[in-house]
GUKE-281409 format. One record per residue (C-alpha): residue number from 1; residue in three letters; x, y, z. Coordinates in pm, 1 decimal. Layout:
<pts>
PT | NUM | ala | X | Y | Z $
...
</pts>
This chain:
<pts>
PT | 1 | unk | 2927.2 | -6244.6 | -4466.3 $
PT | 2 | unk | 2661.4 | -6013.2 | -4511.5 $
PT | 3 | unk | 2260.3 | -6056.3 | -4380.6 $
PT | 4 | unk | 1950.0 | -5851.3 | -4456.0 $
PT | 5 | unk | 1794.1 | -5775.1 | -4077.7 $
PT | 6 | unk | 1516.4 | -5569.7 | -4247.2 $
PT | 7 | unk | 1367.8 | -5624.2 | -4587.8 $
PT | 8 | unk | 1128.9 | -5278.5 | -4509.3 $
PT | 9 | unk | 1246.1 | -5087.1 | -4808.2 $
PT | 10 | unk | 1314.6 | -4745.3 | -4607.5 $
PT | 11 | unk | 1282.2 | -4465.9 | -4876.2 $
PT | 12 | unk | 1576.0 | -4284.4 | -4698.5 $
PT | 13 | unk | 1731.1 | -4510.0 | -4456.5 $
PT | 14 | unk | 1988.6 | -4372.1 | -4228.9 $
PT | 15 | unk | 2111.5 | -4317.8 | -3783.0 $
PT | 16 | unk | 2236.1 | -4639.3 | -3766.2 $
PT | 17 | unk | 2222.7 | -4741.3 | -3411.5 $
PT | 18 | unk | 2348.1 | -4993.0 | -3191.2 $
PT | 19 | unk | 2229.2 | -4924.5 | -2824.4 $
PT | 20 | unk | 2484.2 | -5039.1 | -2582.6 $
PT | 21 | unk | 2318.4 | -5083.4 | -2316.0 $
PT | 22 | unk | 1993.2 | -5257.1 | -2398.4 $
PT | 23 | unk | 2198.1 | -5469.2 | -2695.1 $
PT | 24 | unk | 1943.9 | -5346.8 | -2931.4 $
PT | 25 | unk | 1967.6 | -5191.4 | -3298.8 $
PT | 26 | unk | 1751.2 | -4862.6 | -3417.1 $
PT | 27 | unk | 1743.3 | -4710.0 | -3715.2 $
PT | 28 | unk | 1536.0 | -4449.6 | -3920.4 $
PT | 29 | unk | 1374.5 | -4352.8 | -4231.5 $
PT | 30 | unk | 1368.0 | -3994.8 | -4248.9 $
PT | 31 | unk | 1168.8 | -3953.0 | -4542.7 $
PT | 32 | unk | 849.7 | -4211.7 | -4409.1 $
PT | 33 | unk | 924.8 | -4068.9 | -4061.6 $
PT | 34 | unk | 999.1 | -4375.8 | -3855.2 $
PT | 35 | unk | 1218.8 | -4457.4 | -3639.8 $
PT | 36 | unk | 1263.5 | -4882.6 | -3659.9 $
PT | 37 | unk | 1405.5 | -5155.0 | -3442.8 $
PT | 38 | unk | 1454.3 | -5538.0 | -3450.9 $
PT | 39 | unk | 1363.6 | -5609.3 | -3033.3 $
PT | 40 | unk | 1368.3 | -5960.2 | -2962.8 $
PT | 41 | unk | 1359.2 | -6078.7 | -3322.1 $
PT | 42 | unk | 1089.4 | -5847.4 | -3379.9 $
PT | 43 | unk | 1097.3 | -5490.4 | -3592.4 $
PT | 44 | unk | 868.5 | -5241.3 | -3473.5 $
PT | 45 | unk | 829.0 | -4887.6 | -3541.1 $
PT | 46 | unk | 734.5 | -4556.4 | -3455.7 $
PT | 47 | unk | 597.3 | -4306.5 | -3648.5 $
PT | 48 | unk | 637.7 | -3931.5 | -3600.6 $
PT | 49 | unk | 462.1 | -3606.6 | -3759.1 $
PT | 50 | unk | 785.3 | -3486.9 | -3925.4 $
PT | 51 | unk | 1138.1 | -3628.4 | -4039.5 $
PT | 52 | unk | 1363.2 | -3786.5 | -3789.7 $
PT | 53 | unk | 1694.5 | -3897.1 | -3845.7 $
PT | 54 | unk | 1931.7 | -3937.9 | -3539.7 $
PT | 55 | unk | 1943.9 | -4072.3 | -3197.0 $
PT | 56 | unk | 2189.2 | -4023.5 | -2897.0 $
PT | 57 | unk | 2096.1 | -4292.2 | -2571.1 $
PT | 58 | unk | 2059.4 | -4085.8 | -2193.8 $
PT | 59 | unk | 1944.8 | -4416.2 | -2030.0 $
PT | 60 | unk | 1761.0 | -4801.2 | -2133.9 $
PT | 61 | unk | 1450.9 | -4592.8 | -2202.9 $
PT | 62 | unk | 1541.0 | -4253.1 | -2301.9 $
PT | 63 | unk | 1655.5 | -4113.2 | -2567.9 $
PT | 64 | unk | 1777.3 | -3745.2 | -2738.8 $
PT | 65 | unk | 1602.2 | -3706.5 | -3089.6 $
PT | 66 | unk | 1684.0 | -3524.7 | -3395.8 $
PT | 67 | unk | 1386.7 | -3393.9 | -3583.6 $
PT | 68 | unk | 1316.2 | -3169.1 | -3855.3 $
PT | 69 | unk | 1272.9 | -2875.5 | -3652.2 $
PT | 70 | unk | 1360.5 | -2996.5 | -3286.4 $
PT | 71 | unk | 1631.9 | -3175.1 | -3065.3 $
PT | 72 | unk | 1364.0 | -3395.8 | -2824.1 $
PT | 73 | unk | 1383.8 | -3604.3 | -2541.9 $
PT | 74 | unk | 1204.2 | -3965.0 | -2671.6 $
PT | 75 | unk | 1091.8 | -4241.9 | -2478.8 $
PT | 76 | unk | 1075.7 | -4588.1 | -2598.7 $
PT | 77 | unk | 897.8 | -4691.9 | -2345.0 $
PT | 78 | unk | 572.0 | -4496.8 | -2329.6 $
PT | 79 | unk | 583.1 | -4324.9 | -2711.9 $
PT | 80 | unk | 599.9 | -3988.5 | -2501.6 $
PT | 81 | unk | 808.2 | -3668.8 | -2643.0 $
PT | 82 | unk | 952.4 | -3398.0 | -2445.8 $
PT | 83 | unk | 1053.9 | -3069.8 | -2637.5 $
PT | 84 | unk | 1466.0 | -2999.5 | -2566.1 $
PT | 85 | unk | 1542.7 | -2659.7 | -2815.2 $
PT | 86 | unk | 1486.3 | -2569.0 | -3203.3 $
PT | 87 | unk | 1649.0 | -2701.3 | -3438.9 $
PT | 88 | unk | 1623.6 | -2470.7 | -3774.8 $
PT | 89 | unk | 1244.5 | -2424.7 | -3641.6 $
PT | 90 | unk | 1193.6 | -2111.3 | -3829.3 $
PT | 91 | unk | 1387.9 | -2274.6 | -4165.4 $
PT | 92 | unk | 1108.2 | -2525.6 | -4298.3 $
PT | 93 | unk | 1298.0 | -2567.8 | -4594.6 $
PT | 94 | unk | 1551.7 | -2774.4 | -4364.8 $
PT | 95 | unk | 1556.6 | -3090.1 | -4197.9 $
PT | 96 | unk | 1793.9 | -3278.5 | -3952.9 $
PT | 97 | unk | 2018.1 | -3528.1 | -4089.1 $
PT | 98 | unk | 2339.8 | -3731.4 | -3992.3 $
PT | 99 | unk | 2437.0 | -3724.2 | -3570.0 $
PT | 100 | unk | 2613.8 | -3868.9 | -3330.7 $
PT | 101 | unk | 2670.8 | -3848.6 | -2949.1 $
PT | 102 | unk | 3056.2 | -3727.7 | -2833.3 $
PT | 103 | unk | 3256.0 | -3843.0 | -2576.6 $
PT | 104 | unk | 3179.3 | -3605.8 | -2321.4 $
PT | 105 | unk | 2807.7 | -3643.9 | -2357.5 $
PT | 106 | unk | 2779.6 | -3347.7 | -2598.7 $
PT | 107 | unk | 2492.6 | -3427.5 | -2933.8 $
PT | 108 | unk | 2641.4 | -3348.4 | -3268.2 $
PT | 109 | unk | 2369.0 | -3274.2 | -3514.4 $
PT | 110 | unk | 2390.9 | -3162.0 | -3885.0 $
PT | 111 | unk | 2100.1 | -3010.3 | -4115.6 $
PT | 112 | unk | 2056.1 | -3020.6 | -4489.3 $
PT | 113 | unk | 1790.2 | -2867.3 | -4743.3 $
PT | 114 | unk | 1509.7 | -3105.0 | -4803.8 $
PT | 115 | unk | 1675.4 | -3069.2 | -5155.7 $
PT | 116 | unk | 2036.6 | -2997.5 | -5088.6 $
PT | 117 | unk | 2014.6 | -2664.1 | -5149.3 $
PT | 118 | unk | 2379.2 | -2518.2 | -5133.5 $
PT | 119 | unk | 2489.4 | -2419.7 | -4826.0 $
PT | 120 | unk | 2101.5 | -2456.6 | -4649.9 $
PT | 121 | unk | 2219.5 | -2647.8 | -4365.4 $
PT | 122 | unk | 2476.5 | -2627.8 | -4077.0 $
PT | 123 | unk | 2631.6 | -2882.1 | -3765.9 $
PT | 124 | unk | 2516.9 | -2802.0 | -3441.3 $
PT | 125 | unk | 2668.4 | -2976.5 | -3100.4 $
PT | 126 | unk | 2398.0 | -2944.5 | -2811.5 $
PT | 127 | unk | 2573.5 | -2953.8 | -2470.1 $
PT | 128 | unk | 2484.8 | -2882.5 | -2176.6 $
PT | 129 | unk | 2160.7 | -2704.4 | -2258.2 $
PT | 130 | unk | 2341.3 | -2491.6 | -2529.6 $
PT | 131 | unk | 2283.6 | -2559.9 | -2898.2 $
PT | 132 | unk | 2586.8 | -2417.2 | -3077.6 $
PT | 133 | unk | 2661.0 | -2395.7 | -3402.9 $
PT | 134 | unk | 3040.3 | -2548.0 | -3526.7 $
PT | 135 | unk | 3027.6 | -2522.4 | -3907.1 $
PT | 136 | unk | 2797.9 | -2346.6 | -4090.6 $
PT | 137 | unk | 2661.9 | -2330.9 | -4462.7 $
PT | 138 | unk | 2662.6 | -2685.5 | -4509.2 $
PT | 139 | unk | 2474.1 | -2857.9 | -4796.6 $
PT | 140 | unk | 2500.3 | -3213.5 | -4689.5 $
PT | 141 | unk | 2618.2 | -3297.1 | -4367.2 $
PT | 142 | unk | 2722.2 | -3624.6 | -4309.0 $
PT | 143 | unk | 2969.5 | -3885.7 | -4116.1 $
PT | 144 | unk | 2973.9 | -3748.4 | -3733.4 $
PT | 145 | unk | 3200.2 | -3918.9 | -3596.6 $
PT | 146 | unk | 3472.1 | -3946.0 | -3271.5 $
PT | 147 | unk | 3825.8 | -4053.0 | -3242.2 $
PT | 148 | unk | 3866.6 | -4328.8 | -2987.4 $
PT | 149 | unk | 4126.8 | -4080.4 | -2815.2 $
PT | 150 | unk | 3899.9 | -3785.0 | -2828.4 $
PT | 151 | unk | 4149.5 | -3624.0 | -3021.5 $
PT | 152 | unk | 3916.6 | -3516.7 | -3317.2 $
PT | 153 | unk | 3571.4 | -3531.3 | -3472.4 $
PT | 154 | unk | 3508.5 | -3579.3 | -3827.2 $
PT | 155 | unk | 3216.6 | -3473.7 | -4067.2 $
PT | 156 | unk | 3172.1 | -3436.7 | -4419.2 $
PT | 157 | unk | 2961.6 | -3201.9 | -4662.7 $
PT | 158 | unk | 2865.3 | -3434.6 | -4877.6 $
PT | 159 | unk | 2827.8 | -3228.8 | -5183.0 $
PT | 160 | unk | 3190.6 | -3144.4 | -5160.5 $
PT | 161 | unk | 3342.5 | -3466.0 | -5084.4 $
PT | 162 | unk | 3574.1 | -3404.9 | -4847.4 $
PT | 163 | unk | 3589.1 | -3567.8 | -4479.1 $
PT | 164 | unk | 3733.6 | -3335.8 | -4272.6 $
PT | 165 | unk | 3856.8 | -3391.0 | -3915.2 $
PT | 166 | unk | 3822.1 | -3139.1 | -3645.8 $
PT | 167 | unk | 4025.7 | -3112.5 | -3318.4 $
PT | 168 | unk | 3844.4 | -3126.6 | -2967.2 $
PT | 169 | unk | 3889.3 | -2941.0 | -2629.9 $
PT | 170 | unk | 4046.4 | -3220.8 | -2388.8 $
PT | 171 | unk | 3830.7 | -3102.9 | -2121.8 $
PT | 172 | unk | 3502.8 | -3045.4 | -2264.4 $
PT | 173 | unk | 3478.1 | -3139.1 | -2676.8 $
PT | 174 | unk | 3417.9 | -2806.2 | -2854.5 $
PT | 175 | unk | 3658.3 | -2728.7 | -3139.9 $
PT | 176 | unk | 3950.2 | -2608.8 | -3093.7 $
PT | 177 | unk | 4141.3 | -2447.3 | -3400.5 $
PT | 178 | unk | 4037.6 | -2536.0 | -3789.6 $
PT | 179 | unk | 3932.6 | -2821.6 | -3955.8 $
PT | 180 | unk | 4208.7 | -2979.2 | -4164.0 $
PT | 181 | unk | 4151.5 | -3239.1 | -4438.3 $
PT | 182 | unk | 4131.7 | -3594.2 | -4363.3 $
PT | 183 | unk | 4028.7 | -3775.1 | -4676.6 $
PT | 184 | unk | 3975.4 | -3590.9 | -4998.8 $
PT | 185 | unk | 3675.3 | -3809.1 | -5207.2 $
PT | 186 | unk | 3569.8 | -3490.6 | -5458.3 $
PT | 187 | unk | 3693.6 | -3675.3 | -5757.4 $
PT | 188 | unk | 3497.2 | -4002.5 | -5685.1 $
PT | 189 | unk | 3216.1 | -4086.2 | -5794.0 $
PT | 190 | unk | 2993.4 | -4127.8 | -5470.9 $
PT | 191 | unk | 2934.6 | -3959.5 | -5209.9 $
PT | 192 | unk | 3105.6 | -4006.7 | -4836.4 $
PT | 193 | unk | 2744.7 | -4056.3 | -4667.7 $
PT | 194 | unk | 2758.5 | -4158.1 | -4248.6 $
PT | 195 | unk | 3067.4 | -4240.3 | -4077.6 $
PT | 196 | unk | 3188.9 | -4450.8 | -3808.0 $
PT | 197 | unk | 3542.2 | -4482.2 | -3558.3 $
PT | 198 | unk | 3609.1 | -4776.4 | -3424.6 $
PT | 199 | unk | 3800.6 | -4872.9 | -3104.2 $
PT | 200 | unk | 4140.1 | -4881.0 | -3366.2 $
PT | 201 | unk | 4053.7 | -4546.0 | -3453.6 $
PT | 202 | unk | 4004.4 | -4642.8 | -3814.4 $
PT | 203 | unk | 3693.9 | -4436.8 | -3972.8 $
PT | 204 | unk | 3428.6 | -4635.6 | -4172.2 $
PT | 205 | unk | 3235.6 | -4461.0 | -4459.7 $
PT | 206 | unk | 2942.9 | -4559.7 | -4618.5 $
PT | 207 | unk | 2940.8 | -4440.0 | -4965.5 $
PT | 208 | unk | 2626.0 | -4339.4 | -5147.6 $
PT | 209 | unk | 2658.7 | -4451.9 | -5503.3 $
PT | 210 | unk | 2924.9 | -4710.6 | -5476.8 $
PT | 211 | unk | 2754.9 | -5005.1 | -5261.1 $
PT | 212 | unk | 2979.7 | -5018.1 | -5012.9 $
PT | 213 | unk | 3112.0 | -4923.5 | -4697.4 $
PT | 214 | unk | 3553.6 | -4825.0 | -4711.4 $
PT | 215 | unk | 3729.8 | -4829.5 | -4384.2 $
PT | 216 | unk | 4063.9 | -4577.7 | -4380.8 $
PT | 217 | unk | 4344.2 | -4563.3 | -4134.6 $
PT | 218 | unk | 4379.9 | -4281.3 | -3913.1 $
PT | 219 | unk | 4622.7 | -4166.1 | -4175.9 $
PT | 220 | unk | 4354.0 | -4185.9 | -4398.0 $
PT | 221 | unk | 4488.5 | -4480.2 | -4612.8 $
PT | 222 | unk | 4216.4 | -4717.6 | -4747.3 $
PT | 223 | unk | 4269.6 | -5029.1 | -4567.7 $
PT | 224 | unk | 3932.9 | -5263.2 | -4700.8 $
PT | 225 | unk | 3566.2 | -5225.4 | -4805.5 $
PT | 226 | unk | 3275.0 | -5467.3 | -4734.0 $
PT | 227 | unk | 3035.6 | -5456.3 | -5026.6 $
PT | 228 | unk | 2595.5 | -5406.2 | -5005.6 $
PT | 229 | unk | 2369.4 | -5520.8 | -5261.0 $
PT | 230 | unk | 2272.3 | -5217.8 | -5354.6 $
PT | 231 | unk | 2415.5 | -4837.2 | -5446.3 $
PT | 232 | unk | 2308.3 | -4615.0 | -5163.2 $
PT | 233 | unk | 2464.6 | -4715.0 | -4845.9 $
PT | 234 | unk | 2396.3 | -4426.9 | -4565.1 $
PT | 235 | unk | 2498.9 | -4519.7 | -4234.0 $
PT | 236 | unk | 2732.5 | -4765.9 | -4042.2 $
PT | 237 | unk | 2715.2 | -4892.0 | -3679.3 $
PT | 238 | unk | 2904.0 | -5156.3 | -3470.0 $
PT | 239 | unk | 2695.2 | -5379.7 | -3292.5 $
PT | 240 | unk | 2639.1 | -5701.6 | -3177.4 $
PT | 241 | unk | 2737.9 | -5884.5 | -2894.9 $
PT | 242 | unk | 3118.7 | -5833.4 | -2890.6 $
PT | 243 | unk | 3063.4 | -5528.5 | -3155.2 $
PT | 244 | unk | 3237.2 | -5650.7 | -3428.7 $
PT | 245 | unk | 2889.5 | -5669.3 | -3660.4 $
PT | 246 | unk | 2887.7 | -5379.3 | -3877.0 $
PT | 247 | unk | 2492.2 | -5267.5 | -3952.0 $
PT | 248 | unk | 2466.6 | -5034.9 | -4262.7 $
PT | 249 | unk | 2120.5 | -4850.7 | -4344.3 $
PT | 250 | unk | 2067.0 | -4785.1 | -4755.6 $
PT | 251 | unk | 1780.2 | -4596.1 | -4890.5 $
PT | 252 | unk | 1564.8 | -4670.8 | -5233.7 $
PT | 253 | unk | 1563.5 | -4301.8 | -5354.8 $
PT | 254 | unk | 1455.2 | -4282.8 | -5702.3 $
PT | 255 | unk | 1274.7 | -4612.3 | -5704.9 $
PT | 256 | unk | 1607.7 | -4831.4 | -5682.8 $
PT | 257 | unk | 1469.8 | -5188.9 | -5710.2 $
PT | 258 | unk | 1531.5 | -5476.9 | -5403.3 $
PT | 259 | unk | 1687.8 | -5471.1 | -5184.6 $
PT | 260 | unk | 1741.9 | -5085.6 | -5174.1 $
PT | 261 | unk | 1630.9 | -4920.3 | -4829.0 $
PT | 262 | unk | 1714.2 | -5251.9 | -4659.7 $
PT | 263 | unk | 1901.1 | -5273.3 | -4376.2 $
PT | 264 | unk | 2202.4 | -5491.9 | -4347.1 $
PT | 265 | unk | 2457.4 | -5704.2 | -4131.5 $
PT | 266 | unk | 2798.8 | -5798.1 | -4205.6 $
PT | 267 | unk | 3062.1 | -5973.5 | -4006.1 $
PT | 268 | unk | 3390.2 | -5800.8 | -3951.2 $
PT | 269 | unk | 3731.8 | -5865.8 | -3777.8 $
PT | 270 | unk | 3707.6 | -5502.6 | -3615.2 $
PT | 271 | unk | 3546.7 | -5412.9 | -3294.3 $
PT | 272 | unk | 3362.8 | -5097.8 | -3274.1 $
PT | 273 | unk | 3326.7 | -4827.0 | -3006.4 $
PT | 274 | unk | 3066.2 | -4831.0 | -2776.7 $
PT | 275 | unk | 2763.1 | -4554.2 | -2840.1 $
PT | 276 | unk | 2851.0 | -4259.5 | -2601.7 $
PT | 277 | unk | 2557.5 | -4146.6 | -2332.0 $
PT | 278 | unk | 2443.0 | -3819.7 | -2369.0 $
PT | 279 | unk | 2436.9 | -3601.8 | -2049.4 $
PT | 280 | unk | 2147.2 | -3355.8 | -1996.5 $
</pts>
């Protein structure tokens, strides 16, 4: 069962974002520069003086911020924005993009061209005051995501199709050896856009160009996909109550008509992981 939450047609809708905590669901449109959410039945928006795309929750108020040229501490509360480190601040021909909190409090972070330029872009984790860069020459970075056991991360370029999976540090969550392949998508056609884990470890993709979000084992065997009415789904979050409601952001680039860039609900069987805190 599937249920539009937000009919705003976001031109590039994606940082899905269920915060535990407060029980409530963010999301942005990094092209119109707004971050949205539904509180109390009731959307509401903020709008920023360049693109923002990702969120990671330090308390009910407080937030860490991905922006075009900045990691920020935002407050919900009072509108007010408190400078953290650059982000590409001396590239303006990059923006931030996909991210996603780790287990250990750590930010993961990716860039991208403003028009995928090859290799323009990078992923960043931000820890502990240190923003350090994990994979470089990126040209579409896409699905952060965290095993349930902390045994891995995953990301994508999504250019190149390929979800890759990334072993962590026990103690701390930076990389430890290479990459190796998790899912190999290159002779699809779509794109593997924003990921999720849930608490089964299975990783949910949406998939820009085929209306639809997959879900694959940790083997990385397609298990089931849950359809959206339209082609370019972006980014998937658990949510709800018990955190079993999947939310899934789409975007209406090149003048798709309705619903594209709506925002969407859809009733699972599978129970997400909670939204880690980021530690300052």
């Amino acid at each position: 069962m599937i249920q539009t939450i937000s009919s705003t047609a976001c031109q590039l809708g994606e940082g899905a974002f269920w915060h535990p905590s407060l029980n409530q669901f963010f999301w942005f449109d990094i092209l119109g520069q707004r971050l949205y959410t539904i509180d109390e039945g009731t959307e509401r928006h903020w709008q920023f003086d360049e693109c923002v795309s990702a969120l990671g929750w330090i308390d009910d108020s407080r937030f860490i911020l991905a922006s075009a040229s900045a990691l920020w501490e935002f407050d919900i509360a009072t509108g007010e924005q408190s400078y953290l480190i650059g982000l590409e601040a001396d590239t303006p021909e990059t923006r931030s993009n996909d991210g996603r909190a780790d287990p250990w409090g750590g930010f993961w972070i990716g860039t991208m061209g403003y028009n995928a330029e090859p290799k323009a872009g990078a992923i960043y984790r931000y820890y502990k005051g240190e923003l350090r860069t994990l994979v470089p020459n990126v040209t579409i970075s896409n699905a952060i995501c965290f095993a349930p056991d902390r045994s891995c991360a995953y990301y994508t370029d999504t250019a190149k199709g390929k979800i890759m999976r990334q072993p962590l540090n026990a103690e701390d969550g930076w990389p430890i050896g290479k990459a190796e392949l998790f899912l190999d998508l290159s002779d699809e056609d779509f794109g593997p856009d924003g990921a999720v884990v849930d608490a089964d470890g299975n990783l949910w993709n949406a998939q820009w160009g085929a209306s639809r979000v997959a879900c694959y084992s940790p083997n990385g065997e397609f298990l089931t996909a849950h359809d959206v009415p339209t082609p370019q789904a972006s980014c998937p979050s658990f949510g709800g109550a018990d955190l079993s409601t999947l939310y899934v952001t789409t975007a209406a680039d090149g003048d798709l008509p309705d619903p594209a860039g709506c925002t969407f609900a859809i009733a699972t069987t599978a129970i997400g992981q909670r939204e880690h805190q980021v530690k300052l």
